[in-house]
VEXDREN-2710 file (C-alpha; in Angstrom, 1 decimal):
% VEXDREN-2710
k/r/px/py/pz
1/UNK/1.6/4.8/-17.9
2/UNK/-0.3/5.0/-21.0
3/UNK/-1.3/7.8/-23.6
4/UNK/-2.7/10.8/-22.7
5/UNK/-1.3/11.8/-19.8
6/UNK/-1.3/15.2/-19.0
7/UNK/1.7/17.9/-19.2
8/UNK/1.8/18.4/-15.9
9/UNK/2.3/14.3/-15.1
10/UNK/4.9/14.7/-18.3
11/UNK/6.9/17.3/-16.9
12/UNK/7.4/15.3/-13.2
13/UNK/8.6/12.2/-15.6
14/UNK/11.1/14.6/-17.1
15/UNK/12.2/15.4/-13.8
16/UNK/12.6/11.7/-12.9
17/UNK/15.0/11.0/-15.7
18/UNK/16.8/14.2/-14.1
19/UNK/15.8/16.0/-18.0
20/UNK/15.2/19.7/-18.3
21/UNK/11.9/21.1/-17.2
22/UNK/10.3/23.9/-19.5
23/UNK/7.6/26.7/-19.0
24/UNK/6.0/25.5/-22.2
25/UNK/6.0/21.9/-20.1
26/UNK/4.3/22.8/-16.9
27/UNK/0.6/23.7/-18.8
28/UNK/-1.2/27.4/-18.7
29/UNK/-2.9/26.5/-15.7
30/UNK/-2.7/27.9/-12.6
31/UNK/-0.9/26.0/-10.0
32/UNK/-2.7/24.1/-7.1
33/UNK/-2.1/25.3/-3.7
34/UNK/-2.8/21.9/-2.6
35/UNK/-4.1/19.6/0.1
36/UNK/-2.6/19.0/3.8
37/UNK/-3.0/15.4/3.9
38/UNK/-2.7/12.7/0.4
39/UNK/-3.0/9.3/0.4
40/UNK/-2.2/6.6/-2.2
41/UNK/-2.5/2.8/-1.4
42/UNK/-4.3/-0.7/-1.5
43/UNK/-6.8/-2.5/-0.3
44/UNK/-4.2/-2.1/3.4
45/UNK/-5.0/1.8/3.1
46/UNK/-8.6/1.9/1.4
47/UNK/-10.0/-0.9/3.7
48/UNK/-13.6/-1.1/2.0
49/UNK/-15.0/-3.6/-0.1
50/UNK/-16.7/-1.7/-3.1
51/UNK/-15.4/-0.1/-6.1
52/UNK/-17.5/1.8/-7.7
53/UNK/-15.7/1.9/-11.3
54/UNK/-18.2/3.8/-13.3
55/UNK/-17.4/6.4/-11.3
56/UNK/-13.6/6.1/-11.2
57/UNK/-14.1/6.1/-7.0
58/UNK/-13.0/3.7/-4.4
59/UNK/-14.7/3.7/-1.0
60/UNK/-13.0/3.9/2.0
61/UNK/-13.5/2.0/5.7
62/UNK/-14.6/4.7/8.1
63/UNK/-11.9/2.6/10.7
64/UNK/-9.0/3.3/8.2
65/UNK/-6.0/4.2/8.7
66/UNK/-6.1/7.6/6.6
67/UNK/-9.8/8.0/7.3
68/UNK/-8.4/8.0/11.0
69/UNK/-5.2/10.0/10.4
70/UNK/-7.4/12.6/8.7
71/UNK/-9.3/13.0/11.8
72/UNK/-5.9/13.5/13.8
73/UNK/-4.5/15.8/11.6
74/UNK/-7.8/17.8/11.8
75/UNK/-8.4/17.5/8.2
76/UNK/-11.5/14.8/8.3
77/UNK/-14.1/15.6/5.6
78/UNK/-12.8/18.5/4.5
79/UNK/-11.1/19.8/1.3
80/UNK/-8.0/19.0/2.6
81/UNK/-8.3/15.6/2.7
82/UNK/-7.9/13.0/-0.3
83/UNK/-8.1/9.6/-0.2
84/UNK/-7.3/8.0/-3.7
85/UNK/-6.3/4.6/-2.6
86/UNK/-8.0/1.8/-3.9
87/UNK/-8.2/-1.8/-3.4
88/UNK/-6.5/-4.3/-5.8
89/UNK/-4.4/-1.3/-6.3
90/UNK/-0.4/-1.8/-7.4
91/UNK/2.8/0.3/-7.7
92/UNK/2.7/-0.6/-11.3
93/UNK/1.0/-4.0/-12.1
94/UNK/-1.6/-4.3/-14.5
95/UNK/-5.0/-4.5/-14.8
96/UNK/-5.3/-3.1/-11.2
97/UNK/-4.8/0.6/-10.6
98/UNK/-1.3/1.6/-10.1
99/UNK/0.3/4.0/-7.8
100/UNK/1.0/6.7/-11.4
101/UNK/-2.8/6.2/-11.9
102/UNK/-4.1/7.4/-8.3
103/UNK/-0.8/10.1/-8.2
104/UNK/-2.8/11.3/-11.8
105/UNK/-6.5/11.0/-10.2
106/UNK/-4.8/13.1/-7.1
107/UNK/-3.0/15.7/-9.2
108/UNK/-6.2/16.3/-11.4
109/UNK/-8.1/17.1/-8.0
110/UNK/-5.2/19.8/-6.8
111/UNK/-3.9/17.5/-4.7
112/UNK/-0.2/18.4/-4.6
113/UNK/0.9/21.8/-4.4
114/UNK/3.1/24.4/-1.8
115/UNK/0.5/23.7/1.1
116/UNK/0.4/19.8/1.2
117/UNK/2.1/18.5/4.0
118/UNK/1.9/14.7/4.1
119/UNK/1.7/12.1/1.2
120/UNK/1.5/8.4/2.2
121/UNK/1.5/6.0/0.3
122/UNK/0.9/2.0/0.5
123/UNK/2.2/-0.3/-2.0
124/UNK/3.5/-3.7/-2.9
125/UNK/1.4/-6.3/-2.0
126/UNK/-0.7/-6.8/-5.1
127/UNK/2.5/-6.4/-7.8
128/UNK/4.3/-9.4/-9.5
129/UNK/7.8/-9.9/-8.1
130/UNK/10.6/-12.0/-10.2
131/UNK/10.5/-14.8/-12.1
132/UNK/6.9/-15.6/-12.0
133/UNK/3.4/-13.6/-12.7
134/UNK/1.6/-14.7/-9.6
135/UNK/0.6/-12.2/-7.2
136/UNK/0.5/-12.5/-3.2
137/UNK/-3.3/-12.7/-2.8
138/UNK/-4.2/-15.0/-5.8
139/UNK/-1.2/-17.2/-4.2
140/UNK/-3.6/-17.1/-0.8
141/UNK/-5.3/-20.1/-2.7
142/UNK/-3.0/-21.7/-4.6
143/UNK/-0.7/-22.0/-1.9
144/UNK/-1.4/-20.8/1.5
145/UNK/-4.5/-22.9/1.4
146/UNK/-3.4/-25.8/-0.4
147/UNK/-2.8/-28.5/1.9
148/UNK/-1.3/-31.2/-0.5
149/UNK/1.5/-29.2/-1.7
150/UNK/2.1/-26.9/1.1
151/UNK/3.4/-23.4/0.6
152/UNK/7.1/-24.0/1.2
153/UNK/10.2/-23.0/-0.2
154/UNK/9.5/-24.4/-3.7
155/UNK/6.8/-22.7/-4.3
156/UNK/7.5/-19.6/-6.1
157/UNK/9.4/-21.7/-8.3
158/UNK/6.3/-24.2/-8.8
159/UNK/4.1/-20.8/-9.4
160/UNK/1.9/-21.0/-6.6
161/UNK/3.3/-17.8/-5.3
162/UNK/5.0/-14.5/-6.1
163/UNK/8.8/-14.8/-6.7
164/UNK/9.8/-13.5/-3.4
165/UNK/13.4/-13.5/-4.3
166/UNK/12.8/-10.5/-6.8
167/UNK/11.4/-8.8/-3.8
168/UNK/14.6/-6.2/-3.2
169/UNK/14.7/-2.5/-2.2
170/UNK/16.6/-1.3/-5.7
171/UNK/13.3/-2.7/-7.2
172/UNK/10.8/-1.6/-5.0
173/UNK/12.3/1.9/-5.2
174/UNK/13.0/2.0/-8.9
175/UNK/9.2/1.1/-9.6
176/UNK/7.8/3.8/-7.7
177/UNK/10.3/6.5/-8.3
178/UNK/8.4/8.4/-10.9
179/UNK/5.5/8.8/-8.6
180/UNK/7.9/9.9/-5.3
181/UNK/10.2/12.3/-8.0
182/UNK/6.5/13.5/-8.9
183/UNK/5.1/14.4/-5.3
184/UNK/8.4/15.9/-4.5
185/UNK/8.1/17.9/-7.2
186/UNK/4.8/19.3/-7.4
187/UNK/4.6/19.3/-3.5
188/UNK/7.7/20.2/-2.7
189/UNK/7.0/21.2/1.4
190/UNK/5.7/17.8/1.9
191/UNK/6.6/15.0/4.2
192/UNK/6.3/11.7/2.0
193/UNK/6.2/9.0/4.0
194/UNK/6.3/4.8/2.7
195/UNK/3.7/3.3/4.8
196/UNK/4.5/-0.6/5.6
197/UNK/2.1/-3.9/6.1
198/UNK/1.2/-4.5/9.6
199/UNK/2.5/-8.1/11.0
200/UNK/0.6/-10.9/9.3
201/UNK/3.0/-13.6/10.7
202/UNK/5.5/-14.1/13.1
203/UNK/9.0/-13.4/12.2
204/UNK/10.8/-17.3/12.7
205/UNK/8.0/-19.5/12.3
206/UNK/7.3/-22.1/9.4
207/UNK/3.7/-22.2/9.5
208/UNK/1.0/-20.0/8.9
209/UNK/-2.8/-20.0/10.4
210/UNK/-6.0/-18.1/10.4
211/UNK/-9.7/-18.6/12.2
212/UNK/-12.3/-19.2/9.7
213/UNK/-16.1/-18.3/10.6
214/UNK/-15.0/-17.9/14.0
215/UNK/-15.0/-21.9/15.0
216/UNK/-12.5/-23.1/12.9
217/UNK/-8.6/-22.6/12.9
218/UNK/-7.0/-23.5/9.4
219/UNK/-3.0/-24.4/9.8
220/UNK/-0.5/-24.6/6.7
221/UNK/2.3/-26.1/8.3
222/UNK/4.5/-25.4/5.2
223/UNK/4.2/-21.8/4.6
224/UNK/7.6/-20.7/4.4
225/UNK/7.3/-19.1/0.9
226/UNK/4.0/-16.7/2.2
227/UNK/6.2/-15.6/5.2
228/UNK/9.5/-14.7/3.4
229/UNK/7.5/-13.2/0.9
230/UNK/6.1/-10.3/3.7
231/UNK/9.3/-10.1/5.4
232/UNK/11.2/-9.5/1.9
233/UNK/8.6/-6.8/1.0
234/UNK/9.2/-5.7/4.6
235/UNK/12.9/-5.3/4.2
236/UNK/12.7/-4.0/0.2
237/UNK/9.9/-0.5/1.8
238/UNK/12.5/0.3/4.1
239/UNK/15.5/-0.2/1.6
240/UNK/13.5/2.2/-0.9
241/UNK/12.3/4.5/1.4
242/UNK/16.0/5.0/1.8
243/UNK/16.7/5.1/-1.9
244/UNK/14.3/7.8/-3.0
245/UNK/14.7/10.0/0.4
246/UNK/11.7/9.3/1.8
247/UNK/10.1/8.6/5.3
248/UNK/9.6/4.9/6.4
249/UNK/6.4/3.8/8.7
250/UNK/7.2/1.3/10.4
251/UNK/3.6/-0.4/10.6
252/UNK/4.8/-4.0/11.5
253/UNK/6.6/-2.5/14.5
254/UNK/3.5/-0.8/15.6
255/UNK/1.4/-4.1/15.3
256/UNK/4.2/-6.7/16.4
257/UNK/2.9/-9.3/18.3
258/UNK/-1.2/-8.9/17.1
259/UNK/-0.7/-10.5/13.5
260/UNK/-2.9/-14.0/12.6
261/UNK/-3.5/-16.6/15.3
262/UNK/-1.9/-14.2/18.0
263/UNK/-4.2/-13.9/21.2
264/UNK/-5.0/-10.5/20.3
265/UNK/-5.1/-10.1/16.3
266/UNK/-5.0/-6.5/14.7
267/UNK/-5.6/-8.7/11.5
268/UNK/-9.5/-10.2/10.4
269/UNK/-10.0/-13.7/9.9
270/UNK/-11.9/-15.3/7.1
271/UNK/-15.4/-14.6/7.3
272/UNK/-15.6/-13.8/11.3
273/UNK/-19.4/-13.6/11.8
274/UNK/-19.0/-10.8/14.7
275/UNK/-17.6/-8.2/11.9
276/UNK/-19.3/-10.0/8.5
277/UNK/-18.0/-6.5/7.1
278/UNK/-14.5/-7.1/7.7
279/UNK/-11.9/-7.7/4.5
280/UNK/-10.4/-11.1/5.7
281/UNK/-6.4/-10.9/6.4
282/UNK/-7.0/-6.5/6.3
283/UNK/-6.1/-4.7/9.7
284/UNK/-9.2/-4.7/11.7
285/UNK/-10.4/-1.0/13.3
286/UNK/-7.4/-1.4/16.2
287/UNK/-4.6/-2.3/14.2
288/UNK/-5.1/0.8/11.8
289/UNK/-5.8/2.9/14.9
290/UNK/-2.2/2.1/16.1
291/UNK/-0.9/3.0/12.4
292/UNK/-2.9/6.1/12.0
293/UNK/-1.4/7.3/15.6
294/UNK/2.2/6.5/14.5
295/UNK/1.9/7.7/11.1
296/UNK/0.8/11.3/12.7
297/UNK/3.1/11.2/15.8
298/UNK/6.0/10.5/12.9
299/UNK/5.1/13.3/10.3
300/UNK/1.6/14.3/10.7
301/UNK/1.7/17.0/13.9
END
């Protein structure tokens, strides 16, 4: 998590690793009442294209899923709103923000406190699993696209894709637990709630497809390895959220049935020219609709 943290974030580790907390630990500053509704996430949460890193701010779709849970919650653009997610963002994968980096940007804006009621966060997708250092979205074109070697079962051993068997709940759960001991900590009346992917792919099915421009369909017939991959990280959010006593969204329930290639898709293509805006393979504006409205019928009222 690197130098210079500060002694609040210090004293939450200490508390991870179940050590003793001091006065002298917590800091002389007064503590933050904190905000009703915090997220942490991705590219999945943040839904926007531009980071603006000289500023240490992500942007945020106004179609979101916390921008639209903010609004049910009756929180929208006001101070008790904070979205810190960000995309390329990780639970603890480097170079892209991790989820200790946003819990640190959150904390420093009084983010967690007695009066914070809901902290989601949305993580997994961009982190290196097992045996290999390839990540799920730069394995998009070594492997979901490549049409000589396929994406099958041999590719996370060939390198083409994340090691989806290191994908496992006492992993998952043991990577974020810091940051969950953390919130639970400093925010102690809050509902914390593991937010999941929507459906990208069917469940049972060997192949994987897309539109691209809006003419074209692209099929990998041999995309085993891409689909076991989200159904592992599927299984290993649940699995954690049930390690570090925490609540579970279940966002690919929400969205079954509308992932890629389905006659109704809650997922962008590549590059559809009716929504040039769009962040291919993200949940378009319905499919985070339907996530905002469980997340809030689930913890948020």
């Amino acid at each position: 998590m690197g130098r210079g943290i500060g002694a609040r974030w210090m004293c939450a580790l200490a508390v991870a690793v179940a050590a003793s907390v001091t006065g002298a630990g917590v800091g002389s500053s007064a503590p933050a009442e904190g905000k009703e509704l915090v997220v942490l996430g991705d590219s999945f949460s943040a839904n926007a294209w531009v980071l603006e890193a000289q500023t240490v701010e992500c942007w945020h779709g106004d179609t979101s899923w916390p921008t639209q849970l903010s609004r049910l919650m009756g929180v929208a653009d006001t101070p008790d709103y904070l979205d810190m997610s960000c995309p390329g963002a990780s639970i603890d994968t480097p170079p892209s923000y991790t989820a200790a980096w946003e819990a640190k940007q959150a904390d420093k804006a009084g983010a967690f406190g007695p009066r914070t009621k809901v902290v989601a966060l949305q993580f997994g997708m961009n982190d290196r699993w097992g045996a290999n250092d390839t990540t799920m979205w730069y394995a998009l074109q070594q492997c979901v696209l490549n049409l000589i070697q396929g994406c099958g079962s041999d590719a996370a051993e060939q390198g083409r894709i994340t090691d989806y068997r290191g994908v496992t709940g006492a992993a998952y759960a043991e990577r974020l637990r810091n940051v969950v001991e953390y919130v639970k900590y400093y925010a102690p009346n809050a509902r914390i709630v593991l937010v999941g992917y929507p459906e990208l792919f069917r469940s049972g099915q060997d192949s994987v497809c897309f539109n691209a421009f809006g003419v074209v369909r692209f099929v990998q017939p041999r995309g085993q390895a891409a689909i076991e991959f989200v159904n592992r990280l599927d299984q290993a959010q649940r699995e954690a959220a049930q390690l570090l006593g925490v609540d579970f969204f279940d966002s690919r329930a929400a969205t079954a049935g509308h992932g890629l290639c389905s006659e109704q898709p809650w997922i962008n293509d590549f590059q559809d020219p009716r929504d040039p805006d769009a962040i291919p393979f993200h949940p378009s504006a319905r499919g985070d609709e339907v996530v905002a409205q469980g997340i809030y019928a689930q913890v948020g009222r």
